[in-house]
C-alpha positions in Angstrom: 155.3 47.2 113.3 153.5 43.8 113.5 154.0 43.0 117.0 152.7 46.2 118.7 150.0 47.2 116.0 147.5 45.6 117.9 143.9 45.3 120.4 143.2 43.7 123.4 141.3 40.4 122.8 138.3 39.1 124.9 139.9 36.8 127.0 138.8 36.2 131.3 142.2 36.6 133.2 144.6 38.7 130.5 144.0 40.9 127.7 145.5 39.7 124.9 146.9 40.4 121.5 149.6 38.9 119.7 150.7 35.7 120.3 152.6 33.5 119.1 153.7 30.3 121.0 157.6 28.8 121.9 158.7 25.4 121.8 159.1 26.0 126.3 157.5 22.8 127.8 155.8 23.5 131.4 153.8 22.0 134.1 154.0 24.8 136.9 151.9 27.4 135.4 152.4 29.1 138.9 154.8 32.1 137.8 153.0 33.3 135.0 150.0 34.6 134.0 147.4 31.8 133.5 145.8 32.4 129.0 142.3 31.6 129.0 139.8 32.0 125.7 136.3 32.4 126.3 135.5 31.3 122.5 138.9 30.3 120.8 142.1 30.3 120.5 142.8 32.9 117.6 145.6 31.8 116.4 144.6 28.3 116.1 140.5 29.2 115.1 139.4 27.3 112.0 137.7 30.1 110.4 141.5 31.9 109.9 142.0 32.0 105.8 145.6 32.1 106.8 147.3 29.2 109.3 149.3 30.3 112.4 152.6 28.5 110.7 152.3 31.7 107.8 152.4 34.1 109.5 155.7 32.9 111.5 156.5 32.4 108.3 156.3 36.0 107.1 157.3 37.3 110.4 160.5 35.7 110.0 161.2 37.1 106.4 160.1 40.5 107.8 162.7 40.4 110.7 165.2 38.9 108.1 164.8 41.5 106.1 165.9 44.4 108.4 168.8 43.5 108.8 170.1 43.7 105.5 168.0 46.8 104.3 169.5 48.5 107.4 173.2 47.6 106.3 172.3 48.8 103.0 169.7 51.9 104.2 172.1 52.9 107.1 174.9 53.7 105.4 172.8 55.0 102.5 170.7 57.5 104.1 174.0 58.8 105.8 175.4 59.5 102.6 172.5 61.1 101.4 172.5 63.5 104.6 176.3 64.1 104.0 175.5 65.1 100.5 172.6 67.7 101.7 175.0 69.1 104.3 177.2 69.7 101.3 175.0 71.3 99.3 174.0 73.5 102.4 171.6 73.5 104.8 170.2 77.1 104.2 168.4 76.2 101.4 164.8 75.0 102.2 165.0 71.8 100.3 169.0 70.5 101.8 166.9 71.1 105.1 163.7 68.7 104.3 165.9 66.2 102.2 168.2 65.9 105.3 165.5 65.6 107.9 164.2 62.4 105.9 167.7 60.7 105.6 167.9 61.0 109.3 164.5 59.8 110.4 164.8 56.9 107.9 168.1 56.5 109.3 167.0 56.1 113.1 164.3 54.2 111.9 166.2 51.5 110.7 167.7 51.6 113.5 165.5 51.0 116.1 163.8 48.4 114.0 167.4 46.4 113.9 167.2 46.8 117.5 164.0 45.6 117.6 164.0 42.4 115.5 167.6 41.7 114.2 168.1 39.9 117.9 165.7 37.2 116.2 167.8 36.5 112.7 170.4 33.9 114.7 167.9 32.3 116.8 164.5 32.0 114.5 165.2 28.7 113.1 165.6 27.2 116.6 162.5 28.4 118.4 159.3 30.2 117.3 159.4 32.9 119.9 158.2 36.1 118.6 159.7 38.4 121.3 163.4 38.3 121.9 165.3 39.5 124.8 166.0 43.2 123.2 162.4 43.2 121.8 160.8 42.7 125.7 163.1 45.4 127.2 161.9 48.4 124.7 158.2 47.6 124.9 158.4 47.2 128.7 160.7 50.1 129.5 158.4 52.8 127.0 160.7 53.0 124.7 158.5 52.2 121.4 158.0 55.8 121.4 161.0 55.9 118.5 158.8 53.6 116.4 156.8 57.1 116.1 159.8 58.0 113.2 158.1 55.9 110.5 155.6 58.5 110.9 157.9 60.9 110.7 158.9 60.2 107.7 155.3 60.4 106.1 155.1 63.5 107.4 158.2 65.1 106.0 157.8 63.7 102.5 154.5 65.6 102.2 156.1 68.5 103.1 158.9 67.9 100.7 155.9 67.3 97.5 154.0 70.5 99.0 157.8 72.5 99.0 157.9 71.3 95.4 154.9 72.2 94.3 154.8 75.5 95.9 158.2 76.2 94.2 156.9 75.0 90.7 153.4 77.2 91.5 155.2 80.3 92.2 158.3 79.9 91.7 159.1 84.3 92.6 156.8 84.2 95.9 158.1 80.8 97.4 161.9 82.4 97.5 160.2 84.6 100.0 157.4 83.4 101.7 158.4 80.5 103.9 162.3 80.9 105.2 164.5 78.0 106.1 164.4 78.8 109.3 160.6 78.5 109.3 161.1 74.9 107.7 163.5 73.8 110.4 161.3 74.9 112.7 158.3 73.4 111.8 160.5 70.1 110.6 161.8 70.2 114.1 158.2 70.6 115.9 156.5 67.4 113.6 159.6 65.3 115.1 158.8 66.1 118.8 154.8 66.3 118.6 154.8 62.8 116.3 157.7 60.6 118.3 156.4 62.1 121.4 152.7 60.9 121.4 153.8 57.9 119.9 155.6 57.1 123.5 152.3 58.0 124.9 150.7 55.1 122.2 153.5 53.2 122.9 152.9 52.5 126.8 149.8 50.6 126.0 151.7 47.7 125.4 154.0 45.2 127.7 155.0 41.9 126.7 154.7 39.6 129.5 154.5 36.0 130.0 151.2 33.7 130.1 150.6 29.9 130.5 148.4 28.3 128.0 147.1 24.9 129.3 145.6 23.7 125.9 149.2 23.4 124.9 151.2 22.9 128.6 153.9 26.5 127.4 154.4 29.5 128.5 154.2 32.1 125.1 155.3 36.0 125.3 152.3 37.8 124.8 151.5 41.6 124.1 149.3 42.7 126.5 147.6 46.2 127.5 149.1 48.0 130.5 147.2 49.7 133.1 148.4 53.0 131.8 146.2 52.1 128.9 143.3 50.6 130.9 143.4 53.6 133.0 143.4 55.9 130.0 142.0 53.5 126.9 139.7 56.5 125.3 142.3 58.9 124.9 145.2 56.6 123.7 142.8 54.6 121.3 141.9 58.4 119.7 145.3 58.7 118.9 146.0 55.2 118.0 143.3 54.5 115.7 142.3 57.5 114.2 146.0 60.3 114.6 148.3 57.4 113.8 146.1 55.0 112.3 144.2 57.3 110.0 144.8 60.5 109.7 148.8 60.9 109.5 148.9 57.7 107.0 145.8 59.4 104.8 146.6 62.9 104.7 150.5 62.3 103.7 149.5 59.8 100.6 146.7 62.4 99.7 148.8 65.4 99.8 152.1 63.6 98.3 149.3 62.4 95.3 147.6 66.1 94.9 150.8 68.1 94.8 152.9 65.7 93.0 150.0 66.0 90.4 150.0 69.5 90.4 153.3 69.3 89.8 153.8 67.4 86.7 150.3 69.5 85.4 152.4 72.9 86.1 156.0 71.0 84.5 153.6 70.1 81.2 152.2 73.5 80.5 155.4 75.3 80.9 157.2 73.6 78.8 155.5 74.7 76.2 157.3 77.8 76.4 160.6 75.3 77.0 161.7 78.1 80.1 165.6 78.0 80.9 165.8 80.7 82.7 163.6 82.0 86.5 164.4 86.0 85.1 161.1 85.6 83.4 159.2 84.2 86.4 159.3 80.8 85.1 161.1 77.6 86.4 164.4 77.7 85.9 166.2 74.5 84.3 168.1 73.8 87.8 164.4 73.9 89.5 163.1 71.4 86.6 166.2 69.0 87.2 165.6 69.1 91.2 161.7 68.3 90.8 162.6 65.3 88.3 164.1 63.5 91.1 161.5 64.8 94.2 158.5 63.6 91.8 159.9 60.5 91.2 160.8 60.0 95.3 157.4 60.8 95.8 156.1 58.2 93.2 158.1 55.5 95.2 156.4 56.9 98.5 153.5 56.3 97.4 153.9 52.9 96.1 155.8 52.0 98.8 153.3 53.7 101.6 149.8 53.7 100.0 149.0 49.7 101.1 150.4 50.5 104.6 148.0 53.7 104.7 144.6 51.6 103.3 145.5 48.7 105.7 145.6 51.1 108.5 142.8 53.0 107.6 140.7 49.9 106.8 141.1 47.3 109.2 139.4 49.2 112.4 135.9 48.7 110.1 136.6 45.0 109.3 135.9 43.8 113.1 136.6 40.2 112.3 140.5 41.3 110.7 141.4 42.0 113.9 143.9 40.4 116.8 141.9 38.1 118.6 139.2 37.9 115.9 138.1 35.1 113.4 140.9 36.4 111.1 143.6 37.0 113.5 146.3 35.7 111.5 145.4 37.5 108.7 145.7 40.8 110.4 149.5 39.7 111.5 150.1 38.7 107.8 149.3 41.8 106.6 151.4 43.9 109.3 154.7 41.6 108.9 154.6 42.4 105.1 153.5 46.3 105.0 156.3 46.1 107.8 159.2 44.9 105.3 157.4 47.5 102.5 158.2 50.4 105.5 161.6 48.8 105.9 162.5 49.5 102.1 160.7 52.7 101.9 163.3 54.3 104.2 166.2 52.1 102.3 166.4 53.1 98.8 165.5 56.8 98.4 169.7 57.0 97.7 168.8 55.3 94.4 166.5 57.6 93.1 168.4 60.6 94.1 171.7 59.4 92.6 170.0 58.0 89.3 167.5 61.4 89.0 169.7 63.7 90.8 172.4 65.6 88.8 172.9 68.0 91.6 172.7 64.7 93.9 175.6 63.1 91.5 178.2 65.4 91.6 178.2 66.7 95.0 178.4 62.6 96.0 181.4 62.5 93.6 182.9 65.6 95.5 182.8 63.8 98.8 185.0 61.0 97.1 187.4 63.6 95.4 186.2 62.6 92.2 183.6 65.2 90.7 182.9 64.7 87.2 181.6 67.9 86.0 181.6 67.1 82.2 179.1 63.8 83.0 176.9 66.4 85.3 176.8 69.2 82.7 176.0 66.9 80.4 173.0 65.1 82.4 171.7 68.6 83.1 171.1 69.4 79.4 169.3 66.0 79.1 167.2 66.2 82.2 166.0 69.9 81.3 165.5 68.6 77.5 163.0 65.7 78.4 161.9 66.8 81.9 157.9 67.0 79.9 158.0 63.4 79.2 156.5 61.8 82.0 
């Protein structure tokens, strides 16, 4: 998220980050914090490749986006989490595939909360934080934005499921348990969400008079919980959440989805039908079709969020406060929108890939159509070695 992705800027009297100033005319600067640069004004420093009036620009298309992708996604990813209950929850998969749907789900959610506020009002004033926005950063509630996270997380441990099922297709009926899976499923929800509220108190957004201009602007600033504590929290900022959980999901997704289709290729040169002989069974082949290709939209979808996160702690001058502060807030309000529609449209893959997916969603209207899903089947498992 754009808004609280951000550093603490060299400044005399406030620490600040991102800014972005209203229309609010004032000559009493005396109940808010007074905005001083000791160089320049980021926002407005000639050296930016990208003006200050962009990125409200792409801000606003960002928020603007989220509400309709949740109208769309919301309902979507319940369905798809109706459709995994149906199938049943004790096989490994159902689990995984629902834990996704519902941390895409109350993604979306909290990032309605967080910027739909702005979609009535953005064409009347350019303030960046609304009146919703300023009560979850300020009351430690940005914790939930940890869920985006969560959602890298799972889907690496979907393609490694996959892959391990594909591998050994005998030993993986045995060796991990659902159970297992909803445990550890259950364990990466609390351990990422909840040291993302940790991450999350650095910020408050707080109001600050800037003379150059005679307004008050709503800034993000650093707390003292992250003064007091700024080695630990910028660990796990920078390098858990910046780095590492970004990195390791698109590297494992990439490996094992490989793996995958390398495995898929060589057997079927023996065309296997049937998991008697220890090879993948045709039901197996039509439920990887679908998680290969969810993976392949992960990765498009996630890879530029992961390099911009990984890179831009090396490239001093992209940074908030820096000589190419706006193009640091560019690049967060559109990787935002790409994370917005990577938790949207996984119901289209599953329902165009998905057999399986197809007539259990056809059940749940009273309308099952098991000639059209027999008949899908035979053509999945027939053409599966094609990609």
């Amino acid at each position: 998220m754009a808004a609280i992705f951000s550093e603490p800027t060299s400044t005399r009297e406030l620490n600040v980050t991102d800014v972005l100033l209203n229309s609010t005319q004032k000559t009493d600067p005396s109940d808010c914090m007074v905005l001083t640069f000791e160089e320049f004004i980021p926002w407005d420093n000639p050296d930016n490749l990208i003006s200050a009036e962009t990125v409200v620009i792409l801000r606003r298309i960002s928020e603007s986006l989220s509400v309709p992708l949740f109208l769309f996604g919301g309902p979507a990813n319940l369905i798809n989490m109706a459709v995994f209950y149906k199938q049943g929850l004790k096989e490994r998969i159902n689990v995984c595939l629902f834990s996704l749907s519902l941390s895409d789900f109350l993604y979306l959610t909290i990032i309605v909360f967080l910027h739909g506020e702005q979609i009535y009002k953005q064409f009347i004033t350019e303030e960046a934080y609304g009146v919703v926005f300023r009560f979850i950063a300020n009351h430690n509630m940005i914790g939930f934005y940890g869920l985006t996270w969560v959602s890298e997380v799972i889907s690496a441990i979907i393609a490694c499921e996959r892959c391990f099922c594909i591998m050994q297709p005998l030993r993986s009926q045995t060796v991990l348990s659902t159970s297992t899976t909803t445990i550890i499923i259950v364990l990466v929800n609390v351990m990422v969400v909840g040291l993302y509220f940790v991450v999350g108190a650095r910020y408050r957004i707080v109001c600050a008079y800037d003379p150059t201009t005679n307004r008050d602007v709503w800034i993000v600033a650093s707390s003292k919980f992250f003064l007091d504590n700024q080695n630990v929290i910028g660990f796990f900022d920078s390098y858990v959440y910046g780095i590492a959980i970004p990195m390791v999901s698109i590297v494992v997704v990439v490996v094992t989805t490989t793996l995958t289709l390398l495995k898929l290729r060589q057997a079927a040169a023996w065309r296997a039908g049937t998991s008697s002989s220890g090879i993948v069974s045709a039901r197996e082949v039509a439920l990887t079709m679908m998680l290969v290709y969810n993976s392949i939209f992960f990765t498009v979808c996630v890879s530029p969020i992961a390099l911009f996160r990984v890179v831009w702690p090396f490239i001093p001058e992209i940074n908030p406060g820096r000589r190419h502060h706006n193009m640091f807030f560019a690049g967060l309000w559109v990787l935002d929108a790409m994370s917005y529609i990577n938790a949207t449209f996984n119901i289209v893959v599953y329902y165009s890939m998905g057999s399986r997916y197809r007539q259990t969603f056809w059940q749940l209207l009273g309308k099952a159509n098991k000639k059209d899903h027999n008949r899908k089947n035979c053509s999945d498992v027939e053409n599966w070695w094609k990609f």
